[in-house]
GUMAR-353827 format. One line per 8 residues: for each residue y, z, x of N, C-alpha, C, O. Coordinates in steps of 0.2 Angstrom, whole numbers, plus 5000, padded with zeros to 4 digits. Example, Ala and Ser with C-alpha at 12.3 -4.5 7.8 and 13.67 -1.06 7.14 Angstrom:
// GUMAR-353827
4972,5039,5066,4978,5039,5062,4984,5039,5066,4983,5042,5071  4989,5035,5064,4995,5036,5068,5000,5039,5064,5006,5040,5067
// end
This chain:
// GUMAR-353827
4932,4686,4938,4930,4692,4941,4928,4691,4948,4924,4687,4950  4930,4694,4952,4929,4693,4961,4923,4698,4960,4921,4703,4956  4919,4694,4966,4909,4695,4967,4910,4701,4970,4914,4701,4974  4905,4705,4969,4903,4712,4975,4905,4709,4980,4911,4709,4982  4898,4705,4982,4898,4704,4988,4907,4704,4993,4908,4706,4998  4910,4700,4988,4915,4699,4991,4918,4705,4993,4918,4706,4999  4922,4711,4988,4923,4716,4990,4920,4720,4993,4924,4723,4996  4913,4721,4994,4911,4723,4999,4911,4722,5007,4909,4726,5012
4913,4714,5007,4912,4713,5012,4920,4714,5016,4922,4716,5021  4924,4714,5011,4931,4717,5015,4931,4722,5015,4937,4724,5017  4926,4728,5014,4929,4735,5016,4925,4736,5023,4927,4739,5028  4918,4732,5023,4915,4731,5031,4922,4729,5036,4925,4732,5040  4922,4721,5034,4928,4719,5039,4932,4723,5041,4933,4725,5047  4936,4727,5035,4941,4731,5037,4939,4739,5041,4942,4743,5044  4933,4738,5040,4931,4746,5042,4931,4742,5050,4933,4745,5056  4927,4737,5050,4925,4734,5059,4931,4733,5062,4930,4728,5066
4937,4734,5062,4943,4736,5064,4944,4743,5068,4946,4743,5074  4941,4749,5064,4944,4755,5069,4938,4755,5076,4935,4750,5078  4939,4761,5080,4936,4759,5085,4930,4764,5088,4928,4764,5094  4928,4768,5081,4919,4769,5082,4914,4763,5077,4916,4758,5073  4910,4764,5080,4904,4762,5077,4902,4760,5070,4897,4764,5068  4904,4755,5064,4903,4757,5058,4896,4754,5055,4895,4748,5056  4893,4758,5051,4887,4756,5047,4887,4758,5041,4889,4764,5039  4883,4752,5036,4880,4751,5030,4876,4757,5028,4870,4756,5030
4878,4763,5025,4873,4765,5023,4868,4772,5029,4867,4778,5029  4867,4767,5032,4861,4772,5037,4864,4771,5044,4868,4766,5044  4865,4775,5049,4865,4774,5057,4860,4773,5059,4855,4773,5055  4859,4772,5065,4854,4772,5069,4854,4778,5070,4858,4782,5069  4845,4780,5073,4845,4786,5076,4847,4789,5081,4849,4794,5082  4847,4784,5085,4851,4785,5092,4858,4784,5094,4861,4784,5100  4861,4783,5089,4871,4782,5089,4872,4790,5091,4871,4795,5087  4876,4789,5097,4880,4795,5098,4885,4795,5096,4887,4790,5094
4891,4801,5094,4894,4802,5089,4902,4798,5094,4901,4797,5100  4906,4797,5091,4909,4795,5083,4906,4790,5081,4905,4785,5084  4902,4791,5073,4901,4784,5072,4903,4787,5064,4904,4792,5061  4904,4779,5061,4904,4780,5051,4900,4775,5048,4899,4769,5049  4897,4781,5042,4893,4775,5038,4899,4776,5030,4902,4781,5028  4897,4770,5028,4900,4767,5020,4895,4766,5017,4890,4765,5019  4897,4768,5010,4890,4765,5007,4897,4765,4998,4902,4769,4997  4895,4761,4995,4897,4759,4988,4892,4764,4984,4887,4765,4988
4892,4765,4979,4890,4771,4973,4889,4769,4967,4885,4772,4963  4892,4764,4965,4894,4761,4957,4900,4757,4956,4901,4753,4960  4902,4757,4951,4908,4756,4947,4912,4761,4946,4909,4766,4944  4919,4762,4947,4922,4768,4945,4927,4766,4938,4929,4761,4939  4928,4768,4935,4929,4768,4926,4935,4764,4923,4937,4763,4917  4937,4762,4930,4944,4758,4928,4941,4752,4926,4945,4747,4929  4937,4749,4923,4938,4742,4921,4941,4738,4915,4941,4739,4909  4943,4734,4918,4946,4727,4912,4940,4722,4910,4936,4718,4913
4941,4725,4902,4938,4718,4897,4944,4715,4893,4949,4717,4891  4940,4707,4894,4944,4704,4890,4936,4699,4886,4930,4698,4888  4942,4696,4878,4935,4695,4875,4927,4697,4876,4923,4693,4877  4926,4704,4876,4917,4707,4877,4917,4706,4883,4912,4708,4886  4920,4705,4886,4916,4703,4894,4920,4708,4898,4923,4712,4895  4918,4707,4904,4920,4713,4911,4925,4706,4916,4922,4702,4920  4932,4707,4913,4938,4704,4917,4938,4705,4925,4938,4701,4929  4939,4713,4927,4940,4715,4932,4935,4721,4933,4934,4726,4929
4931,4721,4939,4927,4726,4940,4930,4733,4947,4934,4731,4952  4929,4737,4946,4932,4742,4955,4926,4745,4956,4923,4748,4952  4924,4744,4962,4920,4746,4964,4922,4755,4968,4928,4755,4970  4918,4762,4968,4916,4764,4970,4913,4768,4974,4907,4768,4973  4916,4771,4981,4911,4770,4985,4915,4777,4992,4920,4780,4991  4911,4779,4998,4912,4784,5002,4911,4780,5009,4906,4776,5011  4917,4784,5013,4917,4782,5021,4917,4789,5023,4920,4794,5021  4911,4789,5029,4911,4797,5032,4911,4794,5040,4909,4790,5043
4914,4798,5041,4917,4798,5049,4912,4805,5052,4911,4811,5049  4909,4803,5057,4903,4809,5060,4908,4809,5068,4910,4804,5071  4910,4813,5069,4914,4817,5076,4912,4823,5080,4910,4828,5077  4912,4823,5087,4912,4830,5089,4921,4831,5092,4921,4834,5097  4926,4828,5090,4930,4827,5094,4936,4832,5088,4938,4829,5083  4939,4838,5088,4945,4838,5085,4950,4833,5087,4951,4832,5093  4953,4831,5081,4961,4829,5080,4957,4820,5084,4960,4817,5088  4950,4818,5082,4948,4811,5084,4954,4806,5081,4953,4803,5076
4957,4805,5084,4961,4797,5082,4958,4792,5076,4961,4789,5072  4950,4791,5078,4948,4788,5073,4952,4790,5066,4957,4787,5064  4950,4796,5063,4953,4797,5056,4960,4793,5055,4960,4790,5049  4966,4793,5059,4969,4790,5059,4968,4783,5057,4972,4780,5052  4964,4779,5061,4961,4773,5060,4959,4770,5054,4960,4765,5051  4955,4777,5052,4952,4775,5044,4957,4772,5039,4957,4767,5035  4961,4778,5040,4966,4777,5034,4968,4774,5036,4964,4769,5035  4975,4771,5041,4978,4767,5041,4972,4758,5039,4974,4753,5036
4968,4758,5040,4963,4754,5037,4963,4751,5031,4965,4745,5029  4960,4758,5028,4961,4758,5020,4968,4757,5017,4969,4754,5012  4972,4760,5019,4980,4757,5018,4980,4749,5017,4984,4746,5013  4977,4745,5020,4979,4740,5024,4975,4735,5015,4979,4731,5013  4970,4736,5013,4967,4735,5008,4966,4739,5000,4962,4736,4996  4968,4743,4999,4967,4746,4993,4973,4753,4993,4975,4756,4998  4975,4754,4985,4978,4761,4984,4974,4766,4983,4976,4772,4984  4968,4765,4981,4963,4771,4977,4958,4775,4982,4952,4776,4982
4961,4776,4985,4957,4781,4992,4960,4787,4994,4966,4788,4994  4955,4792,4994,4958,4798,4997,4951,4804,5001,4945,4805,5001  4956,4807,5005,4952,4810,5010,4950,4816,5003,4954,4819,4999  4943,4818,5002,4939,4820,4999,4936,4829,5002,4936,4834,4999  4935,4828,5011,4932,4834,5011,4932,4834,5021,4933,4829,5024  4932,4839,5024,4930,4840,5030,4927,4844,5031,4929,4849,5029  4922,4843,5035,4917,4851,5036,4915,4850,5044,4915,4845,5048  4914,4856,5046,4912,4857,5051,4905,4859,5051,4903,4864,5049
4899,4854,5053,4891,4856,5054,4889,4856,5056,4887,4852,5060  4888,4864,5055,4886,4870,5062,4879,4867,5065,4878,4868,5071  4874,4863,5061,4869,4864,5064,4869,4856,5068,4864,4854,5070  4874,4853,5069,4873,4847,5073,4881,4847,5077,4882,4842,5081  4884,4852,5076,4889,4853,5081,4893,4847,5078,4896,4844,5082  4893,4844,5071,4899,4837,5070,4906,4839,5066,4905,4844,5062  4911,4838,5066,4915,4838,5063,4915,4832,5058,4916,4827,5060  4914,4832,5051,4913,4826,5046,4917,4827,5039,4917,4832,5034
4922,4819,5040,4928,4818,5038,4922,4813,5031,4917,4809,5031  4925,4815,5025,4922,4810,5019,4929,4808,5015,4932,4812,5011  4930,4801,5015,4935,4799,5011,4930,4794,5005,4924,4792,5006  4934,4794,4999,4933,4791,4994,4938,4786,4992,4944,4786,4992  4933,4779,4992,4938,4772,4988,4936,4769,4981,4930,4768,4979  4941,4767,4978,4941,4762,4973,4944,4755,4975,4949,4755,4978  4940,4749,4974,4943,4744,4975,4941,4739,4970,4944,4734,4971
// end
């Protein structure tokens, strides 16, 4: 079975590819926009056992893109990204939030 760590560390790598600002979880307070946080969630239910054990694990997890920018190239970037490493992702939701003037893209992955 391949370690968290490990998976998680390749959706960092491959997120520090596009070319806003990406963070773990939390931003900074003072990041001006475009930036993305990722954060893992769980386990998502596809798992392989083999004799009682956990064979193969998928992790779980969301990338949000924070933009003031229509038609941001970034988004392109994402995907093309996530293409690069996993089939189980999909753009999930876009909203416009009125009270911070952001345009915010949320995809979901399994990996």
């Amino acid at each position: 079975m391949k370690s968290i760590s490990e998976q998680l560390k390749k959706i960092r790598d491959t997120l520090g590819t596009v070319s806003a600002p990406v963070y773990h979880y939390k931003r900074p307070n003072n990041q001006k926009p475009s930036w993305i946080v990722w954060q893992e969630d769980g386990s998502s239910t596809d798992m392989l056992w083999a004799n009682n054990r956990m064979a193969e694990q998928q992790l779980h997890g969301t990338i949000d893109l924070y933009t003031l920018n229509e038609f941001d190239p970034v988004m392109d970037e994402v995907q093309t990204a996530l293409n690069s490493i996993m089939k189980g992702w999909s753009l999930q939701s876009v909203e416009y939030e009125d009270e911070t003037n952001l345009i915010h893209y949320e995809w979901e992955w399994s990996l």
